[in-house]
Every structure is written in C-alpha cells, then in structure tokens.
N, C-alpha and C positions, 0 to 999 in steps of 0.2 A: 729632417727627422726620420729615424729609420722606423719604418712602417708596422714592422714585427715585434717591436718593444713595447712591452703590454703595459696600458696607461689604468689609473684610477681616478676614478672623480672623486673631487672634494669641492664638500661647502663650506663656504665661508660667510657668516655674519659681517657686515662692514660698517663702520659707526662712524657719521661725520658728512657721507654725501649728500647733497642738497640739488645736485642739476647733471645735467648730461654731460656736461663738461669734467665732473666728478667721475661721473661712469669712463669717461676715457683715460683718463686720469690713471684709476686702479687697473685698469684693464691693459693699459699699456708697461702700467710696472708689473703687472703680472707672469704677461708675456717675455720680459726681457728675463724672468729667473730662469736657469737655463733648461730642468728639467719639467717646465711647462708643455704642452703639446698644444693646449687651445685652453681658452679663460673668457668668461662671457659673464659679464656684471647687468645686474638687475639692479634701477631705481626705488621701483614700486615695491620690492621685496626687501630691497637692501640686504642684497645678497652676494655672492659672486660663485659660479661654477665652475670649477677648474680640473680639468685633466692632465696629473702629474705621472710621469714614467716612473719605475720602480725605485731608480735613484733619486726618486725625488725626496724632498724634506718638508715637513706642513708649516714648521718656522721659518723656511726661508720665502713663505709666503706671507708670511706675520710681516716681515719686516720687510719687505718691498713696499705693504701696504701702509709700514709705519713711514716708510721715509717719503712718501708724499702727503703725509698728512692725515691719515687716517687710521682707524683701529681696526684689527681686523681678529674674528674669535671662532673658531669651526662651531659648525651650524651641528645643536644636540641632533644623535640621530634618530633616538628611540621617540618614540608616540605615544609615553606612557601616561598617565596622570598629573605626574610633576609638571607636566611641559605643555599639558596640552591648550592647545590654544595662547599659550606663549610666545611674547614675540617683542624685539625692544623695539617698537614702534609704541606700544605699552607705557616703558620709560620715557621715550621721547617725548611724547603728549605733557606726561605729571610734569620734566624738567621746563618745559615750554611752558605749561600755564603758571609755572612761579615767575620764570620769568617776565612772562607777560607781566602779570600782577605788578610786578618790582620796575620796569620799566612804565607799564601805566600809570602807578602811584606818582613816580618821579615825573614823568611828561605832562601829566597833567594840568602842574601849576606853572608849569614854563610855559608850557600852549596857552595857558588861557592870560597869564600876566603878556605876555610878547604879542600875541595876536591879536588880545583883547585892547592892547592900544593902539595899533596898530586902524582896528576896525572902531573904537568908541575913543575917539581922542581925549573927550573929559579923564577916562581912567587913565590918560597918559599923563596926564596933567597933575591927576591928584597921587603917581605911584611916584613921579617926581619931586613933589612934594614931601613925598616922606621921607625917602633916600634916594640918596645921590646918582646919577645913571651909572657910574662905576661902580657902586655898592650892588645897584641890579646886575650890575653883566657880570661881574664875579658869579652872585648867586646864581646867572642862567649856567656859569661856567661850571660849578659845583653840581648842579642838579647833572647838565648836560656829561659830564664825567666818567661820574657812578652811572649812570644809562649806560654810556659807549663802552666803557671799560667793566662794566659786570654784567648784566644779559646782555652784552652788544657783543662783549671779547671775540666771543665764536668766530663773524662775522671779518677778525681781523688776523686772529688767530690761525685759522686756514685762509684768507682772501692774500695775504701780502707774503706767505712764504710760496704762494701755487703764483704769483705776481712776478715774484725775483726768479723763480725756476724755468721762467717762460712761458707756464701753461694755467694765465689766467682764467679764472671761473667766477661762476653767480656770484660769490663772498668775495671776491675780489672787487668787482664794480660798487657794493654796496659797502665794501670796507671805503676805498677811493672816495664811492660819492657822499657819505657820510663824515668820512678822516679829511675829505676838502673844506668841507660845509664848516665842521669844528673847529680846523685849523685855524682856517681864513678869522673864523671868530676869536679865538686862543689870539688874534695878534692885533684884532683891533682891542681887542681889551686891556691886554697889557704891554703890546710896543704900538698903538696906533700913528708915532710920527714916523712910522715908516709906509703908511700908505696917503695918498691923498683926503683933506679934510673929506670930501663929497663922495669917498666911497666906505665910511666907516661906519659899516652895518654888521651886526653881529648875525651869526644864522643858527642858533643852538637850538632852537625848537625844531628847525627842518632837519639836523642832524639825531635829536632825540627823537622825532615825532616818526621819521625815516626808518632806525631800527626797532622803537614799539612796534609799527603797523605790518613789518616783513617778520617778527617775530608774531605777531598774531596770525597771519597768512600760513608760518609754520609751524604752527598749531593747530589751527583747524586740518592743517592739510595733513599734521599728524594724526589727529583724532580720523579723519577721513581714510586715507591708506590702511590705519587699524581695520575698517570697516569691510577693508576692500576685500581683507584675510579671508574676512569671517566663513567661509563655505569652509575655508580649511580647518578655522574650530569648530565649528559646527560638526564637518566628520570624525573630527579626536573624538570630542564630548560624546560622539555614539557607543563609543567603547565602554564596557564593562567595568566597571570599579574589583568586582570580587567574582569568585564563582565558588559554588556548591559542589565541591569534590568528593567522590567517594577514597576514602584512605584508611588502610590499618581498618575494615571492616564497620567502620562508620562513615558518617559524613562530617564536614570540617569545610566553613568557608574560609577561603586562601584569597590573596592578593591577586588580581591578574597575572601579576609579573613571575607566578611558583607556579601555573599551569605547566603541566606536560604533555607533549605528545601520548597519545594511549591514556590519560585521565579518563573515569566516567563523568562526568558531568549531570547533575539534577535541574532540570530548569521548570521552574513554577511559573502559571499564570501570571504574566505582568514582569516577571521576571525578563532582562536583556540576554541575548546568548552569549558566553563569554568569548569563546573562541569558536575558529571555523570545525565541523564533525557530520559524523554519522548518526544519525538514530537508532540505537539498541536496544529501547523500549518505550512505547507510548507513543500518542498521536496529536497534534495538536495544527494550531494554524497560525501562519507567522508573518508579519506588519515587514514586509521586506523594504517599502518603499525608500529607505536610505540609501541603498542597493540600487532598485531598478527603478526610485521614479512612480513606481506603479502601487495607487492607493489600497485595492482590494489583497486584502490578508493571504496566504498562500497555505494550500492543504499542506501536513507532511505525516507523513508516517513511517512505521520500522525500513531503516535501509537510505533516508531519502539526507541529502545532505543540508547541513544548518552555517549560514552564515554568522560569524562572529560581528555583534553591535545592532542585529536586529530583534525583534520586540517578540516574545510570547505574549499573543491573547487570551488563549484559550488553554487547551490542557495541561497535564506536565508530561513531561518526556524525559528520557536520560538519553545523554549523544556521545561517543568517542571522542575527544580530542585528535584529528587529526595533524592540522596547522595552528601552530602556536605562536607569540612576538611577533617579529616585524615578518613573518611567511603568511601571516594570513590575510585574508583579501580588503580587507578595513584596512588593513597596515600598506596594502599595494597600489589602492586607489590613492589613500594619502599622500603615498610617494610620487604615482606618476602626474596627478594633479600639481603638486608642489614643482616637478621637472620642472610642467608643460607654463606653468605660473611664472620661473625663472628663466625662460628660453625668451630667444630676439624671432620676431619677424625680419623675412628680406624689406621690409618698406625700415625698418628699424636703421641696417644700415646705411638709408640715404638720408636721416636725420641723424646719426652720428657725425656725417660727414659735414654736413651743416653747421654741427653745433662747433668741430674741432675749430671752424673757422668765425666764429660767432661774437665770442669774447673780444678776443684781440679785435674785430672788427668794432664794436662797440666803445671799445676803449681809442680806438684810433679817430672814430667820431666825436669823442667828446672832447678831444683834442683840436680836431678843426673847429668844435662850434666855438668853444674858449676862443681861439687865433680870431674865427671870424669877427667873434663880439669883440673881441677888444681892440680892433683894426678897423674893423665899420662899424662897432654899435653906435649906439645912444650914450651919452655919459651917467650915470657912471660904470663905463664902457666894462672894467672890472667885474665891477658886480654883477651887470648882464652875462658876463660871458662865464664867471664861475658856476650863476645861478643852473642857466642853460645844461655845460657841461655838467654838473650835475645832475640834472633832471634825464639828459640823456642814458647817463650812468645807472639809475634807478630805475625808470622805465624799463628796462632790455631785461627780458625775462627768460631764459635759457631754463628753469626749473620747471615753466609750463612744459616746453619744448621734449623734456628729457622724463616727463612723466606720462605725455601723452600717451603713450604706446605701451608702455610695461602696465600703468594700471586697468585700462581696455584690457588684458590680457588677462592679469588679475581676477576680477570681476566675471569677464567672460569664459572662463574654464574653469572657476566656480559655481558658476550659476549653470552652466554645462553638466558637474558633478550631481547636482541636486538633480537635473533631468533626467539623470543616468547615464549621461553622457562622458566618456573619460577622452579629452585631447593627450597622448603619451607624447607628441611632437605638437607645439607651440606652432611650428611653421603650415600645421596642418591647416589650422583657423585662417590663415592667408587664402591655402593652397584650393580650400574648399568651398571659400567664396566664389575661387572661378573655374570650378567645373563645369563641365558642359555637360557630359555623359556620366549617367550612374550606369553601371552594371554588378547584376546578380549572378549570386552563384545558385542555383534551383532548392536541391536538395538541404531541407535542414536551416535557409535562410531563405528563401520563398514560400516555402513547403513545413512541414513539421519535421522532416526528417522519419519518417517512422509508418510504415502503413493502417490503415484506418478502413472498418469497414463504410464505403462510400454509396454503394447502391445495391439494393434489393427489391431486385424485377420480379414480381409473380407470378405464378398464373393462376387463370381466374376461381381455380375449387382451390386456392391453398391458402391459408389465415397466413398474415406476416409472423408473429407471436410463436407460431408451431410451429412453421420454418426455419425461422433461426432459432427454438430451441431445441430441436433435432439435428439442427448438420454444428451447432455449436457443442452438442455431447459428444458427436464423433471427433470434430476436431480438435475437440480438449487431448483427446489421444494421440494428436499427429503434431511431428515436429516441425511442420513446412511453417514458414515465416508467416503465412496469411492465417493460419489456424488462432495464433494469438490475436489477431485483431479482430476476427469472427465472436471467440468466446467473448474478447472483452466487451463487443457491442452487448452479446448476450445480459451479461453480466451488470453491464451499466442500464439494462433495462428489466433489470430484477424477474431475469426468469430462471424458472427451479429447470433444472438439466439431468434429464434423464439418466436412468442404468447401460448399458455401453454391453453390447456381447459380441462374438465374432469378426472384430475390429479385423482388416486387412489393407494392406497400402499397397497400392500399385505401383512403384516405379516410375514416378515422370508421368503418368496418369493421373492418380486419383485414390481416393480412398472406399471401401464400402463398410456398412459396418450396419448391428441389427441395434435400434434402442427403445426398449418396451417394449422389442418385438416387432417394430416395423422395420421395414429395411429400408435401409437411407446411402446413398450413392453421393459422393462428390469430384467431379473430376469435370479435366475438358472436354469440348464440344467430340474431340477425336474418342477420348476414355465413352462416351455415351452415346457415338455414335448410331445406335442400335434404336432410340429413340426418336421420335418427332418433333424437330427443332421448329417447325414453320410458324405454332405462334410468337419463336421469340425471333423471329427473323427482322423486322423492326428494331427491336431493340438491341439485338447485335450489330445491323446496322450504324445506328447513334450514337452507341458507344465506342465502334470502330473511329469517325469522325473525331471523338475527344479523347481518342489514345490509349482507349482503355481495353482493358483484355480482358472479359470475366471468365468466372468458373462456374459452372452448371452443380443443381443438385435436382437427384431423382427420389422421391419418396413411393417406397411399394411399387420401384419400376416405371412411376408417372415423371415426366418432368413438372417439377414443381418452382426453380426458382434460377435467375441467371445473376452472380453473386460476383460482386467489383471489389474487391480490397486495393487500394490505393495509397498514395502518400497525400495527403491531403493539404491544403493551401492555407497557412495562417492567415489567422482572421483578420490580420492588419494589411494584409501585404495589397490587397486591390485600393484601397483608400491613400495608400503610400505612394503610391506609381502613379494616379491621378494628381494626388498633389505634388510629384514632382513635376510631372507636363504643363501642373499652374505655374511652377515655378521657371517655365521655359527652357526643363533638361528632356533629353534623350535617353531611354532607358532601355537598356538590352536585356536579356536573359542568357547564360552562358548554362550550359549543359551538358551531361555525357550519354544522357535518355537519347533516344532514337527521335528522329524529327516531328513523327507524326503526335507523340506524348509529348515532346516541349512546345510545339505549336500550340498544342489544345489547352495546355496552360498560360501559356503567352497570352492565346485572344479572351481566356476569364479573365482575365488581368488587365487585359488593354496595355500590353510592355508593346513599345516600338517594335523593335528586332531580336531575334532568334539566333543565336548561334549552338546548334543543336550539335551532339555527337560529338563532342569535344574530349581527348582525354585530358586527364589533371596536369600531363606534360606540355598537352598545348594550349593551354588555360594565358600564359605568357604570351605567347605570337599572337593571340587572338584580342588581348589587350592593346600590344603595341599597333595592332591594326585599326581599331578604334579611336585612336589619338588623332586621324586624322579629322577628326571631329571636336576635336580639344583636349582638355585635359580631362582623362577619365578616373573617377571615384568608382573604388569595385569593393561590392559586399560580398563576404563569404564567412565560411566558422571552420569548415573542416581541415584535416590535417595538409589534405591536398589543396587547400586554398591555401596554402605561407607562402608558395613562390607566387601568385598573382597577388596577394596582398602586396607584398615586397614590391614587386614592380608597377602596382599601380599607381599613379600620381598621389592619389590619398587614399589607402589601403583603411578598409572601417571592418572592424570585426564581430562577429555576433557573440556577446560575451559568454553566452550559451555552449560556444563551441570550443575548442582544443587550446591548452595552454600556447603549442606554436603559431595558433591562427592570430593567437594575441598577440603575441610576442613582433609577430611579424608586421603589423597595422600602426597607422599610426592614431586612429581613432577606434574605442571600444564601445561598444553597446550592451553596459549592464542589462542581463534580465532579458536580452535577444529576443526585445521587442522593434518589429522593424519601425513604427512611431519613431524610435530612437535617430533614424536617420535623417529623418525632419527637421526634429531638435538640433542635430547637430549642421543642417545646414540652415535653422533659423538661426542657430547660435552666434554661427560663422558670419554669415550677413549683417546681424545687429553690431556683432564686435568690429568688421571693419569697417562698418559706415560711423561707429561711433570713433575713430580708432582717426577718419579723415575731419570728421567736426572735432575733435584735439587738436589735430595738427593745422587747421583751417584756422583757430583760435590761435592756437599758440604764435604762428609766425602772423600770421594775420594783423593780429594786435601789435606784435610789435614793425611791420611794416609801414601800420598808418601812424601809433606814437610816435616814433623814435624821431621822425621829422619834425611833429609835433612839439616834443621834447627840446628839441635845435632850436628851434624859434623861428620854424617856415610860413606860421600863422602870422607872424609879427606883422612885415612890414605891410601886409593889405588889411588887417584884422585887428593888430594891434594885440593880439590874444596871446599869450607864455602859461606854460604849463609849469605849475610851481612843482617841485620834488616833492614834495610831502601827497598830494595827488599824487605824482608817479608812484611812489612806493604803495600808496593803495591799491592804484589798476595792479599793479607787479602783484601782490597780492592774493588777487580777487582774482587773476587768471590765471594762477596756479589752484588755485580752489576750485573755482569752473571746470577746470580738467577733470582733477580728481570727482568732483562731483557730477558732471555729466557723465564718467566710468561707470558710478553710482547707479545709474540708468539701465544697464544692463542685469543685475539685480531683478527687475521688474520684466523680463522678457519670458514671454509663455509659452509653456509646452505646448505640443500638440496632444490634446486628448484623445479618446478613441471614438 
C-alpha cells in the first residue's frame, strides 16, 4: 500500500460476535476489501476500527461484515444527548433476558420431568403410568424444539454457516454440541430400530438445559460489558442539556446543539458550563473534578478559561463561546478515551493467535473422544462417546479467551478517565507497566512554569511588611519579568502600595525610584556596589549553593533586603518522585537551566539524575541515551517537549501545557497535576496484572476441563463430566472475566 494515500478512520458497530474467533473472523474480511489500510476489532466494545483510503467505500464494509455473518452499522459520531450513553449492548441485554425467560419457562419441566426420574425413580414409575414413554419423548421433543430453534437459533444461525466456511467459532461448538445431543434424541424417538436396544436414550434436557445456561452467561455478560461502558456515559451525562444565550438583545435558553462560537453565555450558581470559553464578566468558582480528578472547586475570574460539562458553585458569570460540538475538550476526552477503549494491546496479538487455532482444535478433540469411546468404551459405548464428545464441545470456552483483554481495557481507561488520566494509545497501558525510567522536563512540569517571589532576606533595622511594600510600588512600574511576581506577593499579602515619583531604570542594572519620599534602589550586587554587602555575605553564599541569583534593595541608601524571584517547585512533585523510587523506577530531570540551578532542584526533590543544560533539540539524544536503562516514560507540556514526547517509549503530557505537547503523548494528564502520573502508572499495573488473571482463567480453565470433559477421570475415578455442568462452567468463566474487569472500577487514586 502506497504510503502517501491519505487514509480515514471509521467506526463500525458490529452485531452478532460472541468470542475471539468472531473478532478474527470480521477482521480478516475487512482486511481482504481492497481499500482497507488496517482494521482492528474490539470484543468488549463491539466495535471495529477501520482505516480506508480515499477510494474507499463504507458499504463495502457493511458487506464483507454481512457475508460472514454478521451486522455491521457506523458508529453515531456526535456525543450529543440522543446518544449519550447509548450503546446496543443495551439491546443485547432486554433481547437476552426474554430469551432467557422463554427458554427457562420451557427447560424447566423437561429438566425436572427427565432428571427427576432419573434421580427419584418412584416419579419414573408414576410419569409411566400416565403416558406412554413415547408420548413423553415426543413432549421432551416439542419442548426441546422451540428451545433450540427460537432463543437457541442464534447459536446455529451463525455456529454452522462460520462451520461450512472453515472458520469455526464459540456458536459453532455449541450449535455441534447441542444439534448432536438433539439429534441423537430426534432418532431414538422416532427411528429407534436404527440404533441398538442398550443405547436408546434421549438427551433433550442436556440439549435445552445447554442453550438456557449459555444464554443466561450471555446475559449477564451482557448486562456486565454495559457496565464496563459506563465511565464513557458517565462523561456524555457531564454535558449540558441547554445553555442561557445572550441573542437579539435578550436572553433565550437554546439546545446545546444551536451554541456558536463567539455566543455570550449566562451561567448561574449550580448551573453546568455549556461549552468550552472565556470569561467576560463575573467571578465565581468552579467543581472541575470531571476534568482533573481534583475535588477542591477552582477560583475564576474575568479573562480565565471555562471548561464545557463542569459545575458552577458559586457566582454567575457570562463566558465567550469559544469551542463548540465535538472541538471542545468534553467532546476530546470522550473521543480519545473511546480510541484508547477500542485499541489491542501487543499481548492481545499472542491470544488472537491462539484463538485462530483453538476451535478447529477443539472440534478435532471431540472427534477423537467420540472414536475413542466407541472403540474402547464401556457399552453403551455410543452413548459414552457422544455424551463425552459433547461435553468437550461445550466446555471449550473461547469467549472467555476473547474478552479477557479488551474488557481490562475497557474498565481500565475508564477508571483512568475519572482520575484524570487520558490513555490516547491503548498500547500505552502495556508500555507503562514496564518502564523503568520516568523523566521530567523542569520548567512548567516540575516547576510552575512561571516565577514566584521565593525569599526575602533582611536586615536586621527593616520590617518584612515595609520592605516589600516599598520595592513592590517601584516595581509596579518596571516591565522586567520579576517585578510581576514581587507586586503579586505584595498583593496577595494585602499591602496598600505607595505613591511612586522619580521612577528611573538602569539598563541591565536596576531601578531606583522615590515612594513617600523615601528612596528605594533595586538592582544587583554590581548596580549597589557602592554599598556594604558583608552582612548578606552568608546568605549570598546559600543561596549561590541552591542556584539561585538574588536582587538587592536599598532603602534611603541602607541595604535593606536580598530579594529571590524564582520559578517555584509544585506542590506535588517531591511526593511523586519518592513514590516513584517506591515504586522501584529511576527518575531524571532533563533541563536547559545551567547545572548549578537544576542540581539544586534535583536534590529538593530527591530526582536520581540531572541532565542539566540541554537544548529542546537535544531533549531526543538525551532520551535515547537513557534507554539504556529500559524503557523510558518522559513528562513534559511545552511546545519544545513534542519531539521527546514522540520519541519516548510512553510520552505522558501535562494537560496544562500546548495542544502539540498533547497531540504528540500518548498519555495526558488533565489538570497538570503530577499525582496524575502515579495514577497512570497505578492504573497501568492494575490493568495488566488483571489483564493476566483473564488470561490465566480463561486458558487455565479450559486446559484442566477439556481433558476432564474427554473422560480422563474415567478410567481411575470412574467420574464424567455431564454437558449440562460444562455449559455452566462455560458460563460462569466468561462472567468471571468480565466481572473480575469489574475490579478495576475500584482502583484508587493517589491523593495529595
């Protein structure tokens, strides 16, 4: 395929799979239409992924998926209220529990009239008594019927045309071991002198009792995979029904779906934000945690931006409409969640490959245990070897097999989603279980990004109080980068800020300037030279050691204060790096600070290793050099972090930071709290270790049955496992899957 010919994804709903064998199944007629590129089917979603070339056709994928059996419907795209939390797992459930119903009603009096004499011979005595045993096996024939041929049909419906085509599956074994059980009865009831007197036993409750119990198992397992959704309705359900638009000089509440970009927007207390915007009037404080994870309300005010589907508490406010539809960030997490939901892990494709070969293997067993019992059994040799070969047939559970993994995935970038956590790549939950090395990027993702008044040294005749709010009135007037985070300390410590006269700025020095009338100097050790530095000699010292450069101020000629602005260290980030070294990783810090400032950050931190002095171009080589340590996981947000995102094994982005920072990652951290990264590597751990209790179950179980099932217990035990037990276990460990998925649901964040 020519490399250059630009592809589209499409999704597709697919109605009708039940096991892994299904999944190869669509997957492989997808692949053969020609303008396919790559096509990747999901179990647990019942979905299919497909990337077609320009020339492609979306019908001509309808009907690849018709001709093996199944339905196929493009997946709605919009997230609007119609749909949301919509899903035909939904349907699946309501048609499965009538059907249950309707085969339970009917199995019922056949299990217990067949059984029941079986086990209390009086009632066999006294159903003889009444009518004839031909009269009974017709009746078990009529009940057994309407079972197989109406909730059963499914079962044979797709089992015996995927049979004839080569590419047996789950409904193939259970159509076989069902349509033998029936059969074999169908002939002793109504041609019996074609078999010997000593083997003419009916088996219609094992064949009705076979399809009720596999149809209750896909029921539950439908109700359960509903469940598995749920994080994805859970995020629609956040979305806004209506919003409060200003229009034609009034207001008018409209539909989410008539929002426009540039609307004003009214949002009251209690009130949800409709869409993603600005603030262009009022202030209030806002329940972000569907967002970030993070419980405590978020200040905002004019200018500050509002998430679309989170909660006003408190004030009203009116916002711009910026991002509207499927562009705003409710509508992006939705999407990349739903990817990350429908993607395969690499362990994914060595149980495909297992499964292609699994059927036909199973089917090839129940053939030898048949030969064997009717060659060596016990007489009547027949009936051992059909019973057998059936039970084999029903046991062998491929729909465990083929859910293991997709609903672990499910579940786990769900429950990922609520932490705040977004996986945009499915393989990343693999990739992140086995790293070895985290590394940061400093600035903006260790740090705040931004500088912060960090210390104020005094000397001994000068009040803190009057100090900062004297060099904070001058610097109100000066444009240098540090003057803003001077006033703002000011400011956030409610102090009134003098009148301002004869304001002057030196060049690369310093500023001086009179306020009240006293004169107030700010500049470096070199601008003040003229001065007596010896009592801060100490503390230039100290602060040299931790990287830091201060600024001096003189009041009335005195030195009065040696003043740090800095970019300051989030609050999470020392408790993240110790938890990762619990976690037995390596932690770097990548930088483009000069060595002696990333050191000093490094050892408050307690980060392993330092790669100080880096520029954003060699952010790549410095990666690939750490690999020799494993697989390395790299945080970053800025613009200059997208090519070491890209190239690190699992690139995680501070969601804080640049649409490319995202774009480029394959995991994001709403709310660029670094917690976040914890999360996603508890997340990652719980999903694959639940991910090998699936697959430990799934093949597990049928490694010790299936022998079981043969009649390997016989000859020392004397013990045979009846098919009516197999299709329970068959069952019960496709429920077990989905339900131990379930478990991940329950995995906890890391608080602060």
């Amino acid at each position: 395929m020519n490399e250059h010919v630009h592809s589209k994804p499409v999704s597709i709903d697919i109605e009708g799979m039940t096991c892994a064998s299904c999944v190869l199944r669509v997957e492989k007629a997808l692949l053969k239409v020609p303008s396919v590129t790559s096509a990747s089917v999901n179990l647990a979603t019942e979905r299919a992924t497909v990337q077609l070339d320009d020339a492609g056709n979306v019908d001509a994928l309808f009907k690849a998926i018709e001709k093996v059996g199944y339905k196929g419907s493009q997946t709605p795209q919009s997230h609007d209220h119609g749909h949301a939390g919509h899903h035909h797992h939904d349907e699946d459930a309501a048609v499965l529990r009538r059907d249950v119903l309707v085969a339970g009603l009917l199995t019922l009096p056949l299990f217990v009239l067949e059984m029941g004499s079986h086990l209390y011979p009086p009632m066999h005595h006294w159903l003889l008594g009444m009518v004839s045993q031909q009269a009974l096996y017709v009746t078990y024939f009529v009940l057994a019927s309407v079972v197989l041929f109406w909730p059963g049909w499914r079962f044979f419906k797709i089992g015996f045309p995927a049979l004839f085509h080569g590419a047996p599956e789950m409904n193939s074994l259970v159509a076989l071991g069902a349509g033998a059980a029936y059969l074999y009865s169908v002939v002793v009831t109504f041609a019996p002198q074609l078999l010997p007197a000593q083997t003419q036993y009916v088996y219609y409750e094992a064949a009705a009792v076979i399809v009720t119990l596999i149809l209750v198992g896909r029921w539950l397992e439908a109700l359960a995979k509903g469940r598995t959704g749920e994080a994805i309705q859970r995020l629609v359900r956040e979305q806004a029904k209506t919003a409060r638009v200003q229009r034609d000089g009034g207001i008018v509440e409209l539909p989410i779906e008539e929002v426009k970009a540039g609307d004003i927007i009214i949002v009251r207390p209690g009130d949800k934000v409709a869409v993603d915007g600005e603030i262009v009037e009022g202030a209030s404080h806002l329940d972000e945690s569907m967002i970030s994870g993070e419980s405590l309300p978020v200040s905002k005010t004019v200018g500050a931006t509002v998430i679309g589907g989170t909660l006003n508490t408190s004030g009203s406010f009116s916002f711009r409409a910026t991002k509207v539809g499927g562009d705003t960030m409710l509508a992006q997490i939705i999407r990349m969640v739903e990817e990350a939901q429908g993607g395969k892990l690499p362990i994914q494709g060595v149980v495909d490959q297992i499964t292609a070969w699994f059927v036909p293997a199973v089917i090839g067993l129940a053939i030898i245990t048949f030969g064997i019992w009717t060659i060596w059994g016990p007489e009547p040799a027949y009936v051992f070897g059909l019973v057998n070969a059936v039970a084999v047939l029903i046991i062998a559970c491929p729909c465990a097999m083929g859910l293991a993994t997709p609903t672990s995935i499910m579940v786990g970038t769900g429950r990922a989603a609520e932490l705040g956590v977004l996986f945009r790549k499915s393989e990343a939950l693999q990739q992140l279980r086995d790293a070895r090395v985290v590394a940061f990027d400093k600035t903006g993702t260790l740090t705040a990004g931004k500088p912060a008044l960090t210390d104020l040294i005094l000397d001994d005749d000068f009040e803190h109080d009057e100090v900062l709010a004297l060099v904070a009135a001058v610097e109100a007037k000066s444009e240098h980068p540090i003057a803003s985070a001077i006033v703002t300390a000011a400011e956030q410590a409610g102090l009134a800020l003098g009148t301002v006269t004869d304001f002057q700025a030196h060049a690369g020095n310093g500023v001086t300037a009179r306020v009240d009338g006293r004169l107030v100097s700010i500049g470096s050790q070199r601008h003040l030279g003229h001065l007596d530095f010896a009592d801060f000699s100490d503390a230039i010292e100290k602060l040299a050691d931790e990287g830091k450069t201060p600024v001096f101020a003189a009041i009335d000629d005195k030195l009065a204060a040696a003043i740090v602005v800095a970019d300051t260290i989030k609050p999470s980030s020392a408790m993240v790096i110790a938890a990762l070294h619990e976690m037995g990783l390596k932690t770097v810090m990548i930088s483009g600070d000069n060595r002696r400032t990333a050191e000093a950050i490094a050892r408050q931190l307690g980060i392993d290793e330092v790669r100080a002095e880096v520029l954003p171009a060699d952010k790549v080589a410095t990666l690939k050099a750490l690999r020799q340590f494993g697989k390395v996981a790299y945080v970053g947000d800025g613009i200059n972090d997208a090519p070491a995102l890209a190239e690190a094994d699992i690139g995680i982005a501070v969601g804080t930071g640049t649409d490319a920072a995202i774009e480029s990652a394959d995991v994001v951290l709403l709310g660029g709290d670094l917690k976040g990264v914890l999360n996603a590597l508890t997340i990652s751990r719980a999903t694959m270790k639940n991910i090998w209790e699936n697959l430990f179950w799934a093949f597990g179980y049928n490694v010790l049955l299936i022998p079981v099932a043969a009649g390997a217990l016989y000859p020392g035990f004397g013990i045979l496992l009846n098919p009516m037990i197999g299709a329970g276990a068959m069952a019960l460990s496709s429920i077990f899957v989905v339900g131990n998925a379930q478990r991940l649901r329950a995995v906890k964040g890391v608080s602060a």
